[in-house]
C-alpha positions as CSV (number, residue, x, y, z in Angstrom):
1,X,-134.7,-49.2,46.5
2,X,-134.3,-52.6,48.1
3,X,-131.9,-53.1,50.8
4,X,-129.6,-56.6,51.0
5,X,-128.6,-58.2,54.7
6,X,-125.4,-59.7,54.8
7,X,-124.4,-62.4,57.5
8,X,-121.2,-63.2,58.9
9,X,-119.6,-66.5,57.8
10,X,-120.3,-69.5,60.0
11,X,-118.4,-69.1,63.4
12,X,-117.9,-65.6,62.9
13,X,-119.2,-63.1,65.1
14,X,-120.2,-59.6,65.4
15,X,-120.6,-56.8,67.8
16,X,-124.2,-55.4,68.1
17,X,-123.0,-52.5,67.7
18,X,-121.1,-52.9,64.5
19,X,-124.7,-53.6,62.8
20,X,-126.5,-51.0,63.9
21,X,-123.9,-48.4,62.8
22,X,-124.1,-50.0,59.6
23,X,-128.2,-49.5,59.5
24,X,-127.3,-46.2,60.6
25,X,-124.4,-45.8,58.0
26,X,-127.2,-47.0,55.2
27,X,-130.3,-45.0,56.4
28,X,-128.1,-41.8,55.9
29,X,-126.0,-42.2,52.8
30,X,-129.6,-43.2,51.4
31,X,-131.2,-40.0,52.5
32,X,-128.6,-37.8,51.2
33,X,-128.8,-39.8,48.0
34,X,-125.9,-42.2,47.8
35,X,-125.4,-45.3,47.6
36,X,-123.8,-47.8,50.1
37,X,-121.2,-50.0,48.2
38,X,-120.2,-52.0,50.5
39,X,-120.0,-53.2,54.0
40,X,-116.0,-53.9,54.9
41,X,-115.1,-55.1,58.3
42,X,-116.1,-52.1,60.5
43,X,-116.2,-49.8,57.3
44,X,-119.5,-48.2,54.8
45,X,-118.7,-47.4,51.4
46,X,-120.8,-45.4,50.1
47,X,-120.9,-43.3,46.8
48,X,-122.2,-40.1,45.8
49,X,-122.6,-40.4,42.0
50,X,-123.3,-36.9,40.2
51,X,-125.9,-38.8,37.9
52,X,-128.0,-39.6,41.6
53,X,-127.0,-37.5,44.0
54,X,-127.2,-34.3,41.6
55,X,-124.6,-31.4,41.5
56,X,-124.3,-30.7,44.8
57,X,-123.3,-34.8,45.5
58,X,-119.7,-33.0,47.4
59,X,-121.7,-31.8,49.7
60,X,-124.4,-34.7,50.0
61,X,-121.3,-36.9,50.8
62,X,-119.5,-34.4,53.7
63,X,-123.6,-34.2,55.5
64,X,-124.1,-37.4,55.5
65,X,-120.6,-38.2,57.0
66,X,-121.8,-35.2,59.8
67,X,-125.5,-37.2,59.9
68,X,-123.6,-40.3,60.9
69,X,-121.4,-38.8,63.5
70,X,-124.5,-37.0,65.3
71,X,-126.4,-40.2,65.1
72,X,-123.7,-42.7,66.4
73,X,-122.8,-40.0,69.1
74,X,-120.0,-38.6,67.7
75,X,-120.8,-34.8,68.2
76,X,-121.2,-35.7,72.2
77,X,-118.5,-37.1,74.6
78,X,-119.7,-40.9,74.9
79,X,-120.7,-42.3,71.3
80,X,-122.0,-45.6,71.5
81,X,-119.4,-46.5,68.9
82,X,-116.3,-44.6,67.3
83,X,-116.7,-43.5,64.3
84,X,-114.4,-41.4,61.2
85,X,-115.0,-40.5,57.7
86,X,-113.4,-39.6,54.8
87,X,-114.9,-37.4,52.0
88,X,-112.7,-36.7,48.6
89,X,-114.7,-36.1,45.0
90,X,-112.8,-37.2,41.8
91,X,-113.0,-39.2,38.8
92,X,-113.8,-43.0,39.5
93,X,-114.8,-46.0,37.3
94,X,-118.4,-46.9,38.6
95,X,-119.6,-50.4,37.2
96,X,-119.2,-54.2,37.1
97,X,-115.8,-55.5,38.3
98,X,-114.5,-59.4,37.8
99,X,-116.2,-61.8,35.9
100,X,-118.3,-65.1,36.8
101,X,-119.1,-65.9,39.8
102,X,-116.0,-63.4,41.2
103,X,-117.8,-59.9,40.3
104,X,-119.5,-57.0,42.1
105,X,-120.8,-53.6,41.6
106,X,-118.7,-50.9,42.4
107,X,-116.4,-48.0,42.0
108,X,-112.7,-48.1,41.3
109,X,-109.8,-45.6,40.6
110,X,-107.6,-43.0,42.7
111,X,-110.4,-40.8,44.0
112,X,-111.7,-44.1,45.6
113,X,-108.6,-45.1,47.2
114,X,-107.4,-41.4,48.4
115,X,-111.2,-41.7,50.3
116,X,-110.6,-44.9,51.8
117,X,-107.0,-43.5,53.2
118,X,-109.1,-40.4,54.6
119,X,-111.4,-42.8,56.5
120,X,-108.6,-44.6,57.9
121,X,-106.9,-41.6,59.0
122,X,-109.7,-39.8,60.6
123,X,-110.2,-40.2,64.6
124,X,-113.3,-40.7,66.0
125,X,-115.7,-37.5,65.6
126,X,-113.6,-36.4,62.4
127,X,-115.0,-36.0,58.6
128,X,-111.5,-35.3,57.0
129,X,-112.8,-33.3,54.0
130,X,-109.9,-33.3,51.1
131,X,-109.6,-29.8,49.7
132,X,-111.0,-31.0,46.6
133,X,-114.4,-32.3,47.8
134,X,-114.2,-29.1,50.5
135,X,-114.2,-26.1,47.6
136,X,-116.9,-28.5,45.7
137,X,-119.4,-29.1,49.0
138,X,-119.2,-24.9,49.9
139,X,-117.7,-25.8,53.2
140,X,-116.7,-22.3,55.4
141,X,-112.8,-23.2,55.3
142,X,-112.6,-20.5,57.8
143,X,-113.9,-22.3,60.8
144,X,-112.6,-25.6,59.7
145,X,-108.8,-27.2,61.3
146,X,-107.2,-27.4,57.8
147,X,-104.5,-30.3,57.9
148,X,-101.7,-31.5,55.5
149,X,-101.6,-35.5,55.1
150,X,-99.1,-38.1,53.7
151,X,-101.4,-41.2,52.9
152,X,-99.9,-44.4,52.0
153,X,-99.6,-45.2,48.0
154,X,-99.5,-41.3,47.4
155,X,-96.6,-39.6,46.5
156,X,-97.6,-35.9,47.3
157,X,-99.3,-35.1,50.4
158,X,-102.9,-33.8,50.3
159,X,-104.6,-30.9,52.0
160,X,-107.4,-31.6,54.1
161,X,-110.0,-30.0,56.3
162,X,-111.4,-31.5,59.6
163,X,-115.7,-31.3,59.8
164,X,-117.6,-32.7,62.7
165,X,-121.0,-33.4,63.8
């Protein structure tokens, strides 16, 4: 599978640090068997697809979220750059989006967008693990903080469970 570098737009800059998260991001998601989406800002997108990553893709997703903590630092008291996740499994629209010159490859649809609001909610050191994606992965809910969020665009809150490196 090849691998695409993006660069920033003239007279943009970014943090060394930033990049090689993203490597990092990449070389995981790919060894658990996803695939990164997207690079957005300071955030990976990456996609566990039941066709690639098998039946067990819940749990692909929530270890390679832990991978990425343990290899940015996370698990320890100094990472070498702050880093959350979200994990949620659902039904989203995988394909070609736009038209022309204005289209991309990617995944759409509100198990995509609940995911994104995980991410943005999780503190550094946190995988927040909807319940949903949790029961499908065969986490140990036992020894997990369980948590109740609101997330912006969703009318019902949505139970969650807290992994780490």
């Amino acid at each position: 599978m090849g691998r695409r570098c993006l660069r920033s737009p003239a007279g943009a800059t970014t943090r060394p640090e930033d990049t090689r998260a993203g490597a990092v991001a990449a070389t995981w998601v790919d060894k658990w068997n996803g695939l990164v989406d997207k690079f957005v800002g300071d955030e990976v997108v990456a996609l566990f697809v039941p066709g690639l990553a098998g039946d067990d893709h819940a749990s692909r997703a929530v270890e390679a979220a832990r991978e990425l903590l343990r290899e940015t630092g996370n698990g320890d008291d100094k990472p070498w750059v702050p880093v959350g996740a979200g994990v949620h499994t659902g039904v989203a629209y995988v394909g070609r989006v736009g038209e022309g010159d204005a289209c991309d490859f990617t995944a759409v649809g509100d198990a995509v967008n609940t995911t994104a609001r995980l991410a943005s909610s999780a503190a550094a050191g946190e995988v927040l693990v909807s319940r949903t994606a949790a029961d499908a992965s065969g986490l140990l809910l036992d020894r997990l903080e369980a948590r109740t969020l609101t997330l912006r665009g969703r009318d019902e809150a949505i139970d969650v469970v807290v992994a780490r490196a």
